[in-house]
C-alpha positions as CSV (number, residue, x, y, z in Angstrom):
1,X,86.4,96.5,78.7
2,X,87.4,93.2,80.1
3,X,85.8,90.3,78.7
4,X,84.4,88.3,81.6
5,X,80.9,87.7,81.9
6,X,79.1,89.5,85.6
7,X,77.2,87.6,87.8
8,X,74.4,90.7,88.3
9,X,72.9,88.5,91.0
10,X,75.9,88.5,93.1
11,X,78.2,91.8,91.3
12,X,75.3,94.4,91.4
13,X,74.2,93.8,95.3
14,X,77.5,94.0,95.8
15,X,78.5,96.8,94.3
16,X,75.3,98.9,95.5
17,X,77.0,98.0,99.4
18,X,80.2,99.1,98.1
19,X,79.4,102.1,96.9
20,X,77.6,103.4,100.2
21,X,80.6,102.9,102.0
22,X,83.0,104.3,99.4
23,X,80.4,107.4,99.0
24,X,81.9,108.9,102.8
25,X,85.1,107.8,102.5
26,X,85.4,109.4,99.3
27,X,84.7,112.4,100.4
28,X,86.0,112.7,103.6
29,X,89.4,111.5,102.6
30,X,89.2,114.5,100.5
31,X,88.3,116.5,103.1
32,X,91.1,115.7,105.2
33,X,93.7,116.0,102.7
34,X,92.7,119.7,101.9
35,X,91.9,118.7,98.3
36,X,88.2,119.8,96.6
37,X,85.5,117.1,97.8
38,X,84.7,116.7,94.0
39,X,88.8,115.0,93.6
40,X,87.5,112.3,95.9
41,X,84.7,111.1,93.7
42,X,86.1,111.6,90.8
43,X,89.5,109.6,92.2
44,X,86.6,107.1,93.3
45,X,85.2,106.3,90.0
46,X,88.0,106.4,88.2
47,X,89.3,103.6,91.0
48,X,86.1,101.6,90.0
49,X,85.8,101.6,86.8
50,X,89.1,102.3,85.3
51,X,91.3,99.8,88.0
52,X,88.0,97.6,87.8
53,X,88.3,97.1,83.8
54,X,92.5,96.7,83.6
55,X,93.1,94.5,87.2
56,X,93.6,91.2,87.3
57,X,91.6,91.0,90.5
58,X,88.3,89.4,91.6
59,X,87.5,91.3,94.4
60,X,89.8,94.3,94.7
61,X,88.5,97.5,95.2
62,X,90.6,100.7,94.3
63,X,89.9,104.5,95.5
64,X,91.7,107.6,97.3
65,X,93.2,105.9,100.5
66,X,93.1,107.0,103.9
67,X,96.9,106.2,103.9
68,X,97.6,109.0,101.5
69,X,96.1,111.6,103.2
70,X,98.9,112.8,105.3
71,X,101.2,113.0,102.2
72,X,98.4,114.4,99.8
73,X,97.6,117.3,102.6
74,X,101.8,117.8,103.0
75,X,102.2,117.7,99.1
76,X,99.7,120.4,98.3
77,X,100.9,122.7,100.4
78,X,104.0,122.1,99.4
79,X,103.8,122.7,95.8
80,X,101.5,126.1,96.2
81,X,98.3,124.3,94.7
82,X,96.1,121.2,94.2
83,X,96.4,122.0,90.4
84,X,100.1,121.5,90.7
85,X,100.1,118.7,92.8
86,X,97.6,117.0,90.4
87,X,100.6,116.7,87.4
88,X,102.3,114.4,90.5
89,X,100.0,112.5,90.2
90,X,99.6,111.6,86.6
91,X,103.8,111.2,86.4
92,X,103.2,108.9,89.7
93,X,100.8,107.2,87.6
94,X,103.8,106.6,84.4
95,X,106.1,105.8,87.2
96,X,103.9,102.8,88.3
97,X,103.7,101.6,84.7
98,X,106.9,101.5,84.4
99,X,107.3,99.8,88.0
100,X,104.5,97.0,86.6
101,X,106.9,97.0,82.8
102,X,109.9,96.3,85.4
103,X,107.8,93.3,87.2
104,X,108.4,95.1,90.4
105,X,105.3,93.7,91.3
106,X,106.6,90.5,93.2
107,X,107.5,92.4,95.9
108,X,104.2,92.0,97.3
109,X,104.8,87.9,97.3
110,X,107.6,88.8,100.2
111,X,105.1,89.7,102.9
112,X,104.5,86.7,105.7
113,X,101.1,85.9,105.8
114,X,101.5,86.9,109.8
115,X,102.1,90.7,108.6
116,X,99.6,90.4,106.1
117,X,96.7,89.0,109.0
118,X,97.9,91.5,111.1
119,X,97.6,94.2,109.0
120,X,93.6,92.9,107.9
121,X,93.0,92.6,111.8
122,X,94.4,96.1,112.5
123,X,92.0,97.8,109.9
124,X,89.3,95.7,111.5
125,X,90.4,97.3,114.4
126,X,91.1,100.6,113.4
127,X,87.5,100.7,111.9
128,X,85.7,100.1,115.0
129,X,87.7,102.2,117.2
130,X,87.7,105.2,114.5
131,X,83.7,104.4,113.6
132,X,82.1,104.3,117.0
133,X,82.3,108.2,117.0
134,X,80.4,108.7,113.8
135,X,78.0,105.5,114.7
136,X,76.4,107.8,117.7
137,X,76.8,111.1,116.3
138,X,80.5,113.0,117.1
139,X,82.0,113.9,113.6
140,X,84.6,115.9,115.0
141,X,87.3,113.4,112.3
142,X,86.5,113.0,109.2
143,X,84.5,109.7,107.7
144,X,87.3,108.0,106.6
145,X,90.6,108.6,109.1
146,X,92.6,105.7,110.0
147,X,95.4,107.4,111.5
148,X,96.2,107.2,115.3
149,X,96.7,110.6,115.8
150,X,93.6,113.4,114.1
151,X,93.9,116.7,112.9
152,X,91.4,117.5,115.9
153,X,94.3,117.1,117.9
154,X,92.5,113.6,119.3
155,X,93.6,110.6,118.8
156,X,91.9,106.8,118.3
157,X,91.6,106.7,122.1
158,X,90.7,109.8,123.3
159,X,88.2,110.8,120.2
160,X,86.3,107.8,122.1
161,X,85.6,109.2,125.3
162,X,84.8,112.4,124.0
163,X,82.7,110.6,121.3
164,X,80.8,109.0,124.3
165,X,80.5,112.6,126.0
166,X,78.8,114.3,123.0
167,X,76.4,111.8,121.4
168,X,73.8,112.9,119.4
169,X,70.6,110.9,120.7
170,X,69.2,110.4,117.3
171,X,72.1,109.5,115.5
172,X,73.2,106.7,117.7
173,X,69.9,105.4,117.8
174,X,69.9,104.9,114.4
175,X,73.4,103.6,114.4
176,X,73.0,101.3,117.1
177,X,70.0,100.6,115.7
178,X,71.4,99.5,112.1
179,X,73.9,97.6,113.9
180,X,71.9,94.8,115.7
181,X,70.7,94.7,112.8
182,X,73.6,93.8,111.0
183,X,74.3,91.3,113.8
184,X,71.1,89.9,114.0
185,X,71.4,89.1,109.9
186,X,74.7,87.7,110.6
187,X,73.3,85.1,113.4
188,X,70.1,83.9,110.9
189,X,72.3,83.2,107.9
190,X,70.4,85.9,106.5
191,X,73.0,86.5,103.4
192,X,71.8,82.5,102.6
193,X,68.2,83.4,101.7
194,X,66.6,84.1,98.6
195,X,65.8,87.7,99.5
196,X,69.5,88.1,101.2
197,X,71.1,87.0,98.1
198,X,69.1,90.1,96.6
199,X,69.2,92.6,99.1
200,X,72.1,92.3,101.2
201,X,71.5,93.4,104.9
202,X,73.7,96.6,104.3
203,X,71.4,97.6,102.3
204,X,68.6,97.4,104.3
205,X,70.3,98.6,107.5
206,X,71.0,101.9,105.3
207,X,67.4,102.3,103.9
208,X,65.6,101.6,107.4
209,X,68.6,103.9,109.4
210,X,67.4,106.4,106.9
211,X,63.7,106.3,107.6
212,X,64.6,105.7,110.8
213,X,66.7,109.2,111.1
214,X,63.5,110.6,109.4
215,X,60.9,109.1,111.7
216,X,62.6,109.8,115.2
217,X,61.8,113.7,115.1
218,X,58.1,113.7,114.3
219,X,57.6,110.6,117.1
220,X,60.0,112.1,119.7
221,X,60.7,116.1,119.5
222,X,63.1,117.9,117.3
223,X,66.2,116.8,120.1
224,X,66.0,113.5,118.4
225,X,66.5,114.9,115.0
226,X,69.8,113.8,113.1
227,X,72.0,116.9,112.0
228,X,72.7,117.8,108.0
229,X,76.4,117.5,109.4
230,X,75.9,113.7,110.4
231,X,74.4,113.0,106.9
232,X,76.1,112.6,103.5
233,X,77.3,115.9,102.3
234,X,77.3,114.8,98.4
235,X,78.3,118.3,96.5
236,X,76.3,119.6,93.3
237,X,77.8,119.2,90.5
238,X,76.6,122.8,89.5
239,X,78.4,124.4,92.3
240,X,81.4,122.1,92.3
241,X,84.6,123.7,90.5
242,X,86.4,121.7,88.1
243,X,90.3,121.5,88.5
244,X,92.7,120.7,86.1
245,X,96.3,120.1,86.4
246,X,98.3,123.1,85.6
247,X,101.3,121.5,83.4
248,X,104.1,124.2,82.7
249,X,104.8,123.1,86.9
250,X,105.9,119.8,85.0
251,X,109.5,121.2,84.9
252,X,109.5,121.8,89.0
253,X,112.2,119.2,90.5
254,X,109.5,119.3,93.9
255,X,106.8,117.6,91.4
256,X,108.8,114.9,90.6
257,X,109.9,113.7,94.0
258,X,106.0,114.5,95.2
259,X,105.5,111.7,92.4
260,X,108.0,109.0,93.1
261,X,106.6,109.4,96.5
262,X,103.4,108.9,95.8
263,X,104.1,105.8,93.4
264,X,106.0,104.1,95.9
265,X,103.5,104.4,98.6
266,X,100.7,104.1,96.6
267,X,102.4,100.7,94.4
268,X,102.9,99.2,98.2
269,X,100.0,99.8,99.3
270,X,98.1,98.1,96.4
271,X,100.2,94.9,96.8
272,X,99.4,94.3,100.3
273,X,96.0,94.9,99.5
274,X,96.2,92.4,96.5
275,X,97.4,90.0,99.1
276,X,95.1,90.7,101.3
277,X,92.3,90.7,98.8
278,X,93.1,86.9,98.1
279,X,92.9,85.5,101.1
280,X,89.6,86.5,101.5
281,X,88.3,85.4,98.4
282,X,86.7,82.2,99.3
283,X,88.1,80.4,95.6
284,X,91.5,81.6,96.5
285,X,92.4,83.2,93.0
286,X,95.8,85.1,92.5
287,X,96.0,88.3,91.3
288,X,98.6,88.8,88.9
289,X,101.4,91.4,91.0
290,X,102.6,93.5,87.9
291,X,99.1,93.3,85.9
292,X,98.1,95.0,89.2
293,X,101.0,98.0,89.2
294,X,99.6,98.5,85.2
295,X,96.6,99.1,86.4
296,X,96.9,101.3,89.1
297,X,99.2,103.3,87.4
298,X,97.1,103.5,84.5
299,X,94.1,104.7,87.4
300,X,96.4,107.3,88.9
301,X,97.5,109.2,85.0
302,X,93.1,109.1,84.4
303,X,92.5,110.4,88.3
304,X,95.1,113.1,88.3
305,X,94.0,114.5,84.2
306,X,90.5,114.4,85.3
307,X,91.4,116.7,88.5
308,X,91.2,113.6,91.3
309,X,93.3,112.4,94.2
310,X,96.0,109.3,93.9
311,X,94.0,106.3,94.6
312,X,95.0,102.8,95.4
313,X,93.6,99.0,96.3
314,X,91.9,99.8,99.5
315,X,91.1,97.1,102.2
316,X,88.5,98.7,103.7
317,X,86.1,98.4,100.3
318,X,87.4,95.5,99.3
319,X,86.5,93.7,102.6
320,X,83.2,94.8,102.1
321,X,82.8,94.0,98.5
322,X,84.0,90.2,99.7
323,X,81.8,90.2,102.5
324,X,78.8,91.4,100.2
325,X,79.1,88.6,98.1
326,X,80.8,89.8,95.5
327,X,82.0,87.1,92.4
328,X,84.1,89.3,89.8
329,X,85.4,92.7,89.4
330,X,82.0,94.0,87.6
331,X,81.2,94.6,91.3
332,X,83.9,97.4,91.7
333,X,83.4,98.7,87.8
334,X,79.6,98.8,88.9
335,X,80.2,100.8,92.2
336,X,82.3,103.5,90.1
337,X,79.2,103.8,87.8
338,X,76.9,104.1,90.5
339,X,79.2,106.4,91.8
340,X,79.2,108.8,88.4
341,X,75.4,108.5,88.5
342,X,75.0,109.6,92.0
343,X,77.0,113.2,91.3
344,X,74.6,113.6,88.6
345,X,71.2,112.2,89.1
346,X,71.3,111.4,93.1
347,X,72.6,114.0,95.0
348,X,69.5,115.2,96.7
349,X,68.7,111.4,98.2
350,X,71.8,110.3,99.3
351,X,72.2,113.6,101.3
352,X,69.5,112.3,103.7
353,X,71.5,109.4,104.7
354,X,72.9,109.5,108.2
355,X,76.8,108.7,108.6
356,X,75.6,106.4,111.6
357,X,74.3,103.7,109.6
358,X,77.5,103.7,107.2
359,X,79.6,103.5,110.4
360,X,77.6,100.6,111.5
361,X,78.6,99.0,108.2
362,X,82.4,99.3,108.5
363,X,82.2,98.2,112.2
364,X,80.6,95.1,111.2
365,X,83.3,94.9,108.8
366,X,86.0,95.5,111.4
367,X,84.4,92.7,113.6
368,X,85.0,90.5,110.7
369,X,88.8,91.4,109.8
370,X,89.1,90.6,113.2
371,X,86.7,88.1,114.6
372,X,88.6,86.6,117.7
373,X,87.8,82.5,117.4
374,X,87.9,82.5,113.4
375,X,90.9,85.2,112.8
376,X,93.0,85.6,116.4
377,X,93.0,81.8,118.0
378,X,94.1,80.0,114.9
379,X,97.1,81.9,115.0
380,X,97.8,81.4,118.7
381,X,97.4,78.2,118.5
382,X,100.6,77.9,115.7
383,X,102.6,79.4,118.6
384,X,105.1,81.9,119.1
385,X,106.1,82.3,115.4
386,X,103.2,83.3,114.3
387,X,101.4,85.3,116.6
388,X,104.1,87.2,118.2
389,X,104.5,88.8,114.5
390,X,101.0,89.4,114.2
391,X,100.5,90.7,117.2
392,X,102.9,93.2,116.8
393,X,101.9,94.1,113.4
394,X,98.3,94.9,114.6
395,X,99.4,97.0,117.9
396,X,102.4,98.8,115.0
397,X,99.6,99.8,112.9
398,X,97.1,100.7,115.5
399,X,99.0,103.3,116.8
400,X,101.0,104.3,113.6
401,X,99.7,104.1,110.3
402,X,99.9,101.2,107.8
403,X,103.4,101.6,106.1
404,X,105.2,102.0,109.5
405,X,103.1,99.0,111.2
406,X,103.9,96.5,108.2
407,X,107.6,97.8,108.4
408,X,107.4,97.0,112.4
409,X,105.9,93.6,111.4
410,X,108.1,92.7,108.8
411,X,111.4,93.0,110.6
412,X,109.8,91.4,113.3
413,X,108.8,88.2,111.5
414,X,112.0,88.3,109.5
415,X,114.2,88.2,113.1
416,X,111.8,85.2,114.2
417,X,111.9,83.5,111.0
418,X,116.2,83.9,111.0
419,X,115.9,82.7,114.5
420,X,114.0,79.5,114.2
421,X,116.1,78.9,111.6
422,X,119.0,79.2,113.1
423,X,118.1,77.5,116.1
424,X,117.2,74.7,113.7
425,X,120.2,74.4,111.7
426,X,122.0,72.0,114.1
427,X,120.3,69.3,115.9
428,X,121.3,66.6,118.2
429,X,119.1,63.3,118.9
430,X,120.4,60.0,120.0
431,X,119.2,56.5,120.8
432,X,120.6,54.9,123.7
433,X,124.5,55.5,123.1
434,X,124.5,56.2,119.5
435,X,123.9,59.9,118.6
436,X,123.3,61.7,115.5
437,X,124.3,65.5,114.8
438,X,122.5,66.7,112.0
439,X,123.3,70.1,110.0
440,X,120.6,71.5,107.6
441,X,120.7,74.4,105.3
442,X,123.3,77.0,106.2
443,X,125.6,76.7,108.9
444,X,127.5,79.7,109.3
445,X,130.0,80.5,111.7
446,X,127.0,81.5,113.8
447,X,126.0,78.6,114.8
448,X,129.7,77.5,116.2
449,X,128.5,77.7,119.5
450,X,125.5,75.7,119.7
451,X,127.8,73.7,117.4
452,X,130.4,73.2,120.4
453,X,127.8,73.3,122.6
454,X,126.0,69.9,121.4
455,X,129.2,68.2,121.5
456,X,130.5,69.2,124.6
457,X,126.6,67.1,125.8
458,X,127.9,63.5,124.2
459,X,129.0,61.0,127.1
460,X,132.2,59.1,126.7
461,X,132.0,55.8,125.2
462,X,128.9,57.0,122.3
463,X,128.8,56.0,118.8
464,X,128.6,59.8,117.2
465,X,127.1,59.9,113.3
466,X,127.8,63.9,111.9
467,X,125.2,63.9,109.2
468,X,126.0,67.0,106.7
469,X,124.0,65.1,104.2
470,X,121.1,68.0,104.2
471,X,123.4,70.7,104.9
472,X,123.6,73.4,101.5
473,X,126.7,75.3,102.7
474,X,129.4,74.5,105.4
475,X,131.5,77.1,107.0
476,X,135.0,76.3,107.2
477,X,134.6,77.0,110.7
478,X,132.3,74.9,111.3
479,X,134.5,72.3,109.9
480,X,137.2,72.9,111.7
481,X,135.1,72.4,115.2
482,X,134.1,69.0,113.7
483,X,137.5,68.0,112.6
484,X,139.1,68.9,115.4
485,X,136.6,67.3,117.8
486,X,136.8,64.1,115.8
487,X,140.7,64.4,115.9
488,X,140.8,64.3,119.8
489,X,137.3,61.9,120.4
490,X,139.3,59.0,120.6
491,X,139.9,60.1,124.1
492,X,136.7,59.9,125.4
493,X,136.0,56.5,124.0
494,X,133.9,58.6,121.1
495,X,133.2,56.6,117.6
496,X,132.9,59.4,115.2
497,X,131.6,58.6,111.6
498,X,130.3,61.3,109.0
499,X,127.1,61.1,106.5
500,X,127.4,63.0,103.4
501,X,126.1,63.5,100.5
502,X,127.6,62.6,96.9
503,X,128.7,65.8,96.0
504,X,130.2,66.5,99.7
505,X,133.2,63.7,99.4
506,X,135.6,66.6,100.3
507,X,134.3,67.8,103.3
508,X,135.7,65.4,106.8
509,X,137.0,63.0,104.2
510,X,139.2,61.6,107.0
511,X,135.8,60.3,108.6
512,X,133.5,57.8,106.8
């Protein structure tokens, strides 16, 4: 067990909130991947507690992730059975310690912070959009989905007008309900109270959403009542079957590659949720990138022995473990406990909790991931660089799915980043008649046009200083354009001298 001290006041509030939202998700992402609902608690505790103990980081929450589904749902039936597909995920789990042994775990470092906003905002996004449904009643998706298009054969856009179509009175009363509530908290600074830094307003808005879904029949008819569907659907534990993995598949070539696939996904996944996890902790720790692949590989061996899906970092819970004032990582190892208890001791009163109020939870989340003034305008107002990346990042993942969003962002920021920087490279500025042509970094052979371009501007009779001084590397083709400018400026009245730096006395040595 790790030997930091919990902060209960903060950790356990925390963790309570946490676990709520992780309750649904848990099981609904095994839902959708065709896997037994039992797998997605079990891949939820072991997430908590296990990931909790070995990470390196504050705030991070770890479970089965909506991002997997597709490939968990494609890998079953692939293999024949979830038994087999459970001995991918223990070697998926060795494969990640040996990523972590490796140090692989920098990779995560090489994300711009623009792709790494725009993938936060997008879940914000993706939350609301996907959480509206269950918020007034239309569970046609599963609690959980973050993928654009649904196994119902909707999509994000279209599951809300038929959402809106089929409400269930009750349900979105409650829903609607619990989230002016949630507002209304946010407006009073009602986190900054002494009974706030208790009870957190998640809390509440579950606990009155569930009288609430309890009261609303007996005041208003039985059309008011709030289905068994739109609850919680916690299994027993009597009636749920145990599965195991079935090893002698070990030998099967298909298991293998169903593992590597699921350690690469799952290892990327965790480090752009690491990075996303600190930047919303307000004291800005650093998770440690390889620690991090350790302990998620070590997550995935317990989950898939124990007969649970692959589980990763997950920004949904983690934003909601930050935004619940969580201080240390006893929040997430407290919210896998809770989450073992509730199988056990709970089942029968977190069944009467309507989906609505969870929903209204995330979409509060979502509204933070992607407020517009505190999270959208400061980027707009760093200009194009920055929020032309971001922007495309959130509209990539919106209507994709996470990896292929962040891929979409990255090349994008990488082509304006190379551009900037090559339109930086070369610079001319002048004062009067005497001009200076700077080169910084590395000028390529690229840049021989704007190169010849700038020199072509310089009037007849100017001073010219070439100052290489900054410059790192020099194409000989770059040279030549100088040299043979310089060779030929005495024409045009053109004084030509050349700045460099000590160890550049070979390059335009005919110039001083």
């Amino acid at each position: 067990m790790p030997t930091f001290r919990p902060q209960l006041n903060a950790d356990l509030p925390a963790a309570l909130v946490v676990f709520l939202v992780a309750l649904p998700l848990c099981l609904g992402i095994a839902l959708g991947s065709g896997a037994p609902m039992l797998s997605g608690i079990i891949a939820g505790v072991v997430g908590g507690v296990i990931i909790g103990a070995l990470s390196g980081s504050p705030l991070s929450v770890s479970g089965p992730a909506a991002g997997l589904t597709a490939v968990v749902l494609a890998a079953i039936s692939d293999l024949g059975s979830f038994e087999i597909f459970l001995v991918a995920v223990v070697l998926a789990g060795v494969m990640q310690i040996v990523m972590g042994l490796l140090k692989l775990g920098v990779v995560g470092h090489y994300v711009p912070n623009t792709v790494i906003k725009g993938m936060m905002a997008a879940i914000g996004l993706i939350l609301i959009l996907k959480q509206i449904p269950h918020l007034v009643g239309y569970d046609a998706d599963f609690f959980g989905d973050e993928g654009f298009n649904q196994a119902d054969h909707d999509n994000t856009f279209t599951a809300l007008v038929h959402a809106l179509g089929s409400l269930s009175p009750g349900a979105a009363v409650v829903g609607i309900a619990a989230l002016l509530w949630l507002q209304l908290a946010e407006v009073i600074g009602y986190a900054k109270t002494k009974l706030g830094r208790i009870i957190p307003s998640a809390l509440i808005a579950v606990a009155g959403g569930t009288l609430l879904a309890t009261a609303l029949p007996q005041l208003l008819g039985d059309a008011w009542a709030v289905a068994a569907s739109h609850r919680v659907q916690l299994p027993q534990l009597s009636s749920a079957s145990w599965v195991v993995p079935r090893w002698e598949a070990i030998s099967q070539p298909a298991v293998w590659a169903t593992a590597l696939t699921l350690a690469l996904i799952a290892s990327l996944e965790s480090l752009l949720s690491i990075e996303a996890a600190d930047r919303l902790d307000p004291l800005k720790r650093v998770t440690p990138t390889n620690r991090e692949l350790l302990a998620q590989g070590a997550g995935n061996m317990v989950s898939g022995f124990l007969g649970g899906l692959p589980v990763t970092s997950v920004v949904v819970r983690t934003s909601v473990n930050a935004q619940a004032g969580a201080q240390t990582r006893w929040s997430a190892i407290l919210h896998g406990v809770i989450l073992a208890l509730s199988v056990v001791l709970l089942t029968s009163v977190l069944n009467q909790i309507p989906l609505a109020t969870l929903a209204a939870i995330l979409i509060a989340t979502g509204y933070k991931l992607t407020h517009p003034t505190k999270v959208v305008a400061p980027l707009v107002r760093q200009g194009t660089l920055q929020w032309i990346p971001f922007a495309l990042t959130v509209v990539a993942i919106l209507l994709t799915d996470l990896l292929k969003g962040i891929a979409v962002g990255l090349l994008v920021a990488t082509v304006f980043i190379a551009f900037n920087d090559f339109r930086s490279t070369i610079s001319l500025t002048h004062l009067g008649t005497n001009y200076i042509l700077q080169l910084r970094r590395n000028v390529s052979f690229l840049n021989k046009g704007k190169l010849k371009e700038s020199l072509e501007k310089l009037p007849r009779g100017c001073a010219l200083l070439v100052d290489i001084s900054q410059a790192d590397f020099i194409d000989p083709d770059i040279v030549e354009v100088i040299h043979d400018y310089a060779t030929h400026a005495g024409l045009k009245g053109v004084a030509v001298t050349v700045r460099r730096a000590a160890h550049q006395s070979h390059i335009l040595e005919s110039w001083s």
